[in-house]
C-alpha positions as a printed Julia matrix, in Angstrom:
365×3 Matrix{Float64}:
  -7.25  19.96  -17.2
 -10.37  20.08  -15.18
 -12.23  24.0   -15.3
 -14.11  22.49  -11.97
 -13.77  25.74   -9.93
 -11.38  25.77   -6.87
 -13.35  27.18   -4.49
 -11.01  27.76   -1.4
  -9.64  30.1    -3.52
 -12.12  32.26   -4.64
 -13.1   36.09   -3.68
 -16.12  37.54   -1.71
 -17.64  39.96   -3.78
 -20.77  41.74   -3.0
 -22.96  43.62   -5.58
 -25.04  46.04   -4.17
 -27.9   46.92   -6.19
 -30.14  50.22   -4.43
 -33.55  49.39   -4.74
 -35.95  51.22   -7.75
 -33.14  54.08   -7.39
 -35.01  56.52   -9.13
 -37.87  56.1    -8.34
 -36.72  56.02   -4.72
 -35.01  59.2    -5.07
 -38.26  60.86   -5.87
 -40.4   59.08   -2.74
 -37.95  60.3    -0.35
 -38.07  64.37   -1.77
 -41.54  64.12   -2.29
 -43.19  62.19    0.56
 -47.11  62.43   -1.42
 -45.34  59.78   -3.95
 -44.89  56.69   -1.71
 -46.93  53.95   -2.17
 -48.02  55.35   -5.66
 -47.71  53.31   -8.28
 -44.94  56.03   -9.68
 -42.93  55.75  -13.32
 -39.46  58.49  -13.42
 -39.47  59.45  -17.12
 -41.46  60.93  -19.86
 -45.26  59.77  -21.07
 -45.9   61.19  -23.61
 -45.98  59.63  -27.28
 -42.22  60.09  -27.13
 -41.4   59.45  -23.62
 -39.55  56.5   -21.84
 -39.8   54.86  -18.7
 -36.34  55.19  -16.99
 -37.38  53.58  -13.6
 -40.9   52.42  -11.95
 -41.42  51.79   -8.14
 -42.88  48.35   -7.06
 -46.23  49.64   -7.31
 -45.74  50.54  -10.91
 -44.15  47.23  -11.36
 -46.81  44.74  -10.29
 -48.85  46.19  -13.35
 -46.26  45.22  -15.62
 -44.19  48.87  -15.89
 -40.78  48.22  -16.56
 -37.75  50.39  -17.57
 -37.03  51.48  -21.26
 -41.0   50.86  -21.96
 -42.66  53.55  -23.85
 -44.47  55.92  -21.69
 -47.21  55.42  -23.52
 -47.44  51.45  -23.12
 -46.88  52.18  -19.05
 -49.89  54.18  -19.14
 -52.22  51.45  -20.89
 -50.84  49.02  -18.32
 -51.34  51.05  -15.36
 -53.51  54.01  -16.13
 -52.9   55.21  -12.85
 -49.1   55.75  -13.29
 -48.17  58.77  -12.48
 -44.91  60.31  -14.1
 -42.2   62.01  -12.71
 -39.18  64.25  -14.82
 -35.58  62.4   -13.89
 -33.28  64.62  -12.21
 -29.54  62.91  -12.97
 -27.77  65.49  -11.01
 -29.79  64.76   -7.58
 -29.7   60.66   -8.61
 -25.72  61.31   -9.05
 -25.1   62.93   -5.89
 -26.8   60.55   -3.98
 -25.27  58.1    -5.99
 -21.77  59.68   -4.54
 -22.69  59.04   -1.29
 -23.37  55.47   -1.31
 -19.91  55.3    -2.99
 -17.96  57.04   -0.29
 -19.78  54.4     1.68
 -18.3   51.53   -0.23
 -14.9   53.37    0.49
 -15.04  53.42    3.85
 -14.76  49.07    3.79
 -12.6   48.42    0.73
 -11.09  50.51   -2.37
 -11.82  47.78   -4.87
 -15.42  48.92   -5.68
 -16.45  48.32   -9.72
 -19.68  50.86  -10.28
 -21.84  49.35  -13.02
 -24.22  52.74  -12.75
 -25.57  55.32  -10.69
 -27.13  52.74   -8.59
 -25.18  49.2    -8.33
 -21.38  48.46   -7.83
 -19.29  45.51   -6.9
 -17.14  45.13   -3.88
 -13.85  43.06   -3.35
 -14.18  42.23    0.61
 -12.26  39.07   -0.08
  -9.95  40.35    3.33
 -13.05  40.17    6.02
 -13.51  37.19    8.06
 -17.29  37.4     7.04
 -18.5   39.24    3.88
 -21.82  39.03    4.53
 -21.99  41.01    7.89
 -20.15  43.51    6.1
 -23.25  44.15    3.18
 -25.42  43.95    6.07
 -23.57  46.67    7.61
 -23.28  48.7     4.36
 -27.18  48.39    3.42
 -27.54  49.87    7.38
 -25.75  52.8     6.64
 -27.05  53.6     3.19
 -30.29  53.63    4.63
 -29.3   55.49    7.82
 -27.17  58.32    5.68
 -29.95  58.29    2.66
 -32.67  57.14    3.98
 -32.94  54.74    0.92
 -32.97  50.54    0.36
 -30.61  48.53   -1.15
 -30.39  45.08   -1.82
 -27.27  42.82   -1.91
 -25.74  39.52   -3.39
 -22.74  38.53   -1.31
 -20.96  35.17   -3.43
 -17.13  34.06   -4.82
 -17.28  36.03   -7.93
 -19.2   38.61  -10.05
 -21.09  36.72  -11.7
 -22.84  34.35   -8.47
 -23.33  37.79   -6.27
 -25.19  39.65   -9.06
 -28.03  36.85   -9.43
 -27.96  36.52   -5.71
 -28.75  40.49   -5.41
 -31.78  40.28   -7.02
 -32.87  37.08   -4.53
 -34.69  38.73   -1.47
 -35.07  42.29   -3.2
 -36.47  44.95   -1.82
 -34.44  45.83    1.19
 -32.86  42.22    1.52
 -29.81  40.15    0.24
 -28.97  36.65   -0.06
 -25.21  34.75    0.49
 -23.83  32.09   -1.63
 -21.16  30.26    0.11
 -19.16  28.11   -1.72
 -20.36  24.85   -0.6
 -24.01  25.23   -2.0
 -22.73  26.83   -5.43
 -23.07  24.14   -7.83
 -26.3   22.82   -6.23
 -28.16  26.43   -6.69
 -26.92  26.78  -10.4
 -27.94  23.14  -11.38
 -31.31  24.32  -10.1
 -31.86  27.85  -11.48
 -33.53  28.56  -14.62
 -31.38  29.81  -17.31
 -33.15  32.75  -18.15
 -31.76  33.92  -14.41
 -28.07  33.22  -15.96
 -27.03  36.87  -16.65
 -25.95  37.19  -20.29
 -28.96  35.09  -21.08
 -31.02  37.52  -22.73
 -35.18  36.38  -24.27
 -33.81  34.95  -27.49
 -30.86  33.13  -25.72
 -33.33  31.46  -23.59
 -35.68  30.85  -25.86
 -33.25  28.77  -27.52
 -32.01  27.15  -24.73
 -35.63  25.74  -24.4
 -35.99  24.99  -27.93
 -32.88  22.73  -27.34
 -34.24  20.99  -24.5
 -32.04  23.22  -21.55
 -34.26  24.41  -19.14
 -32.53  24.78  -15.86
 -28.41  24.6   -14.85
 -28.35  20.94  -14.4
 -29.35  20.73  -18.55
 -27.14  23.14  -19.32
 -24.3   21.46  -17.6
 -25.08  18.57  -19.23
 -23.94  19.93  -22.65
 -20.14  19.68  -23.91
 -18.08  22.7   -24.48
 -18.79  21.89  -28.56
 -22.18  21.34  -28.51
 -22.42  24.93  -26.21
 -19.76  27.1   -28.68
 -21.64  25.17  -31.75
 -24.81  26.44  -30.95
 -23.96  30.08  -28.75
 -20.84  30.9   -30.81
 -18.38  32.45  -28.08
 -20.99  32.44  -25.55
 -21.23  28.98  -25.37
 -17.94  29.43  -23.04
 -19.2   31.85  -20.73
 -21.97  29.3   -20.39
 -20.4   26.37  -19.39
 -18.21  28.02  -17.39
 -20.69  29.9   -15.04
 -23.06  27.12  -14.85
 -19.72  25.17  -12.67
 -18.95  28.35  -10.91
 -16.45  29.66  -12.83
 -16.23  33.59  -13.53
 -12.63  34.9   -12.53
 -13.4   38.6   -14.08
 -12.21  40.66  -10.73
 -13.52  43.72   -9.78
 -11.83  46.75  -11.73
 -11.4   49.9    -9.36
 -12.43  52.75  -12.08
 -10.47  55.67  -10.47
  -7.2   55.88   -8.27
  -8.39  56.25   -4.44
  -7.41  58.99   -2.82
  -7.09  56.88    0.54
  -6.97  53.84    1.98
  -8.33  52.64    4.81
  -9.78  49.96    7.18
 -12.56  49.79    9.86
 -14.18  47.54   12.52
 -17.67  48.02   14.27
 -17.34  45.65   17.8
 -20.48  43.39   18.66
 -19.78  45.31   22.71
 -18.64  48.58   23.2
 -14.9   48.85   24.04
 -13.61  51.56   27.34
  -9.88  50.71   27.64
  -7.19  51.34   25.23
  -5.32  48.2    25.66
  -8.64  46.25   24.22
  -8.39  48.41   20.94
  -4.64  48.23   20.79
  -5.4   44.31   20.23
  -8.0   45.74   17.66
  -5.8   48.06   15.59
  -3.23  45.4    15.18
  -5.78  43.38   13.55
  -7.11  46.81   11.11
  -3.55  47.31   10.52
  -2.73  43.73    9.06
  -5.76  44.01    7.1
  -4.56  47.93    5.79
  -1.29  46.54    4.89
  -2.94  44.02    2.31
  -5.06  46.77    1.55
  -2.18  48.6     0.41
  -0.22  45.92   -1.22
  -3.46  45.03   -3.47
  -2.86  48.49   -4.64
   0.92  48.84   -4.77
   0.4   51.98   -3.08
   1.77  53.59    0.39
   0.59  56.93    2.6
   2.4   59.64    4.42
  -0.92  60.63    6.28
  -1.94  58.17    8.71
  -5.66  59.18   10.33
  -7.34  57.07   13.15
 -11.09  57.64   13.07
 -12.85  56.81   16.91
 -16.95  56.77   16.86
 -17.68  56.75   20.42
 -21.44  54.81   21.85
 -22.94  57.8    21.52
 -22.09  57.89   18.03
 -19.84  61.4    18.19
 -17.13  60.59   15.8
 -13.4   62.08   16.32
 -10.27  61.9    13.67
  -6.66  62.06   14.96
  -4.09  62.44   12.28
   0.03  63.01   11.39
   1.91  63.15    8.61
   5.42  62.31    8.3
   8.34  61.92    6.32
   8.16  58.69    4.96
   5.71  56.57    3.19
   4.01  53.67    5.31
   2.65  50.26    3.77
   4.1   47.39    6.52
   1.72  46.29    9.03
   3.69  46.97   12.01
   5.12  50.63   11.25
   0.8   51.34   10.67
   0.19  49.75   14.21
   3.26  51.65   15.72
   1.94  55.29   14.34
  -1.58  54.09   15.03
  -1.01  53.0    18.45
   0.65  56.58   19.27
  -2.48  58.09   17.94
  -4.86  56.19   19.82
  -2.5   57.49   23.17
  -2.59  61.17   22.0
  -5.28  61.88   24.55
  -7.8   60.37   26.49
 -10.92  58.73   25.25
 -14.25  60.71   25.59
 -16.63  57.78   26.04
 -16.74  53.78   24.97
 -15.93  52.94   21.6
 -18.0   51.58   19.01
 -16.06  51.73   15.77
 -12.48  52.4    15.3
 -10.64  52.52   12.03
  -7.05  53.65   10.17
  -6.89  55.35    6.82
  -3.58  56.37    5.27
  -3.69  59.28    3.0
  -1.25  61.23    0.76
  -0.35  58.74   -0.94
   2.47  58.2    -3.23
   0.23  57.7    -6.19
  -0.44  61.23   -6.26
   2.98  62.42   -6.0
   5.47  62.53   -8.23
   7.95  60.13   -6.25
   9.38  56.76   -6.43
   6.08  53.93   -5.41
   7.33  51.96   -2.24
   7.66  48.41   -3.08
   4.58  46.73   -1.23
   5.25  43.98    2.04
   4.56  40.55    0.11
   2.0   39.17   -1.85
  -1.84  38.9    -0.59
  -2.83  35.44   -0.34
  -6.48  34.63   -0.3
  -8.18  32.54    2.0
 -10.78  30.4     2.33
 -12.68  32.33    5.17
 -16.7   32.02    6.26
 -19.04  33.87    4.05
């Protein structure tokens, strides 16, 4: 059986990765900072570097370096004490971000998470539209790696960093991995690459060149992993780590929208899209809210609850159609969206049995 990956198949995942986070943090509450080559940690015989900015970095600063090697390498560094609990509830932010376009979102740390988008026609208009409003809500950076699994969108993330991202489709996969070095394969750590050089395997194409044996001979159960990700091939999904509270859907339109019958047409669309939404999560909602944001960029919610738990496509339309008819709109419409809330996995009661299986498509990147 062939392990050649099919790619029509395949997710869109997006790892967004915020730029220096840390470091960042400390720029934007203390304005003096930018542009200072700037190390967030200790530096003193016993101290650690826990994040530099670029300007630390060009000198060689990294994280986990001793404060006191950051110092001979940039004597100019200048330290700064971490502050988790500000990091973390910025951190929160950019997560409730990542909500607002899909509920499978797999946070590696404080400051990167992956992103199932697999249901949007075009994944990477949607990091484009994410890194915009981090920066607009936090006035912080991010960079992002939009590709078909984990594995592709992380090394793309760190492509056109800072403040940049880089797509993978699936067509130019293989061709980029036969190309890349290995020590850019994640899970290819300095002695695994030096190694790989020692044994001749310098860049994808040489390391697709080995066999399965040869590979598991010489990496143990890594050698796997390797030739799998070097064709493509890393199916891990993205693991949700808590139960959401709500899910919704969203769309920002290219023109601004003045009639209802127009958005009607787009909430059928958001509610096809919820209804997979749902099923991915064999969960349902009592609470249906439809969020407006009007061209001036006021923003008005319109909610109901009723009896019964909704999950089918057209039911969602039907309740979010009489919303959208409650009362007049106050201006054009830029964004509209549909969230269902109070939902049956935080109740006690029977789970509604999802509307069919989601099937993924193979859809422009």
């Amino acid at each position: 059986m062939s392990l050649e990956p099919s790619f029509a198949t395949q997710r869109k995942i997006i790892h967004i990765d915020m730029d220096a986070f840390f470091a960042s943090v400390e720029e934007l509450d203390n304005p003096e900072l930018r542009g200072k080559a700037l190390a967030v940690g200790g530096g003193g015989s016993r101290g650690v570097v826990a994040a530099a900015s670029y300007e630390a970095r060009k000198f060689g600063v990294r994280s986990a370096m001793s404060g006191l090697i950051a110092k001979k390498l940039c004597p100019h560094l200048i330290f700064a004490k971490p502050r988790f609990e500000r990091y973390k509830e910025i951190s929160e932010q950019v997560r409730s971000i990542f909500m607002e376009y899909t509920t499978l979102v797999e946070p590696l740390s404080l400051d990167e998470a992956y992103l199932d988008v697999s249901d949007y026609p075009s994944a990477t208009l949607v990091a484009e539209e994410i890194r915009s409003k981090i920066k607009e809500k936090t006035g912080l950076t991010a960079s992002a790696g939009i590709s078909i699994n984990k594995f592709l969108a992380k090394i793309a993330s760190d492509w056109n960093k800072p403040d940049g991202q880089k797509t993978l489709p699936p067509e130019e996969v293989l061709g980029f991995l036969e190309t890349l070095d290995v020590k850019k394969f994640h899970g290819i750590g300095k002695k695994t690459k030096l190694k790989m050089y020692q044994l001749g395997i310098y860049i994808g194409i040489d390391l697709k060149a080995q066999s399965l044996e040869d590979l598991t001979h010489h990496f143990g159960k890594a050698g796997t992993y390797y030739y799998q990700v070097v064709r493509g091939i890393h199916n891990s999904p993205v693991k949700p780590h808590r139960t959401p509270k709500s899910v919704g859907a969203e769309r920002t339109f290219e023109e601004n929208l003045s009639s209802e019958l127009f958005l009607e047409d787009k909430l059928q669309n958001i509610a096809a899209i919820l209804e997979k939404r749902l099923s991915k999560n064999k969960v349902a909602g009592k609470t249906i809210t439809l969020k407006i944001k009007y061209s001036d960029f006021k923003q008005q919610t319109r909610s109901k609850t009723g009896p019964l738990f909704l999950s089918s496509q057209d039911l969602i339309f039907e309740q979010a159609k009489a919303l959208l008819y409650q009362e007049k709109l106050q201006n054009s419409v830029r964004l509209i969206g549909i969230s269902l809330s109070n939902l049956n996995t935080l109740k006690k009661e029977k789970k509604v049995k999802p509307q069919g299986e989601l099937t993924q498509l193979s859809l422009p990147f």
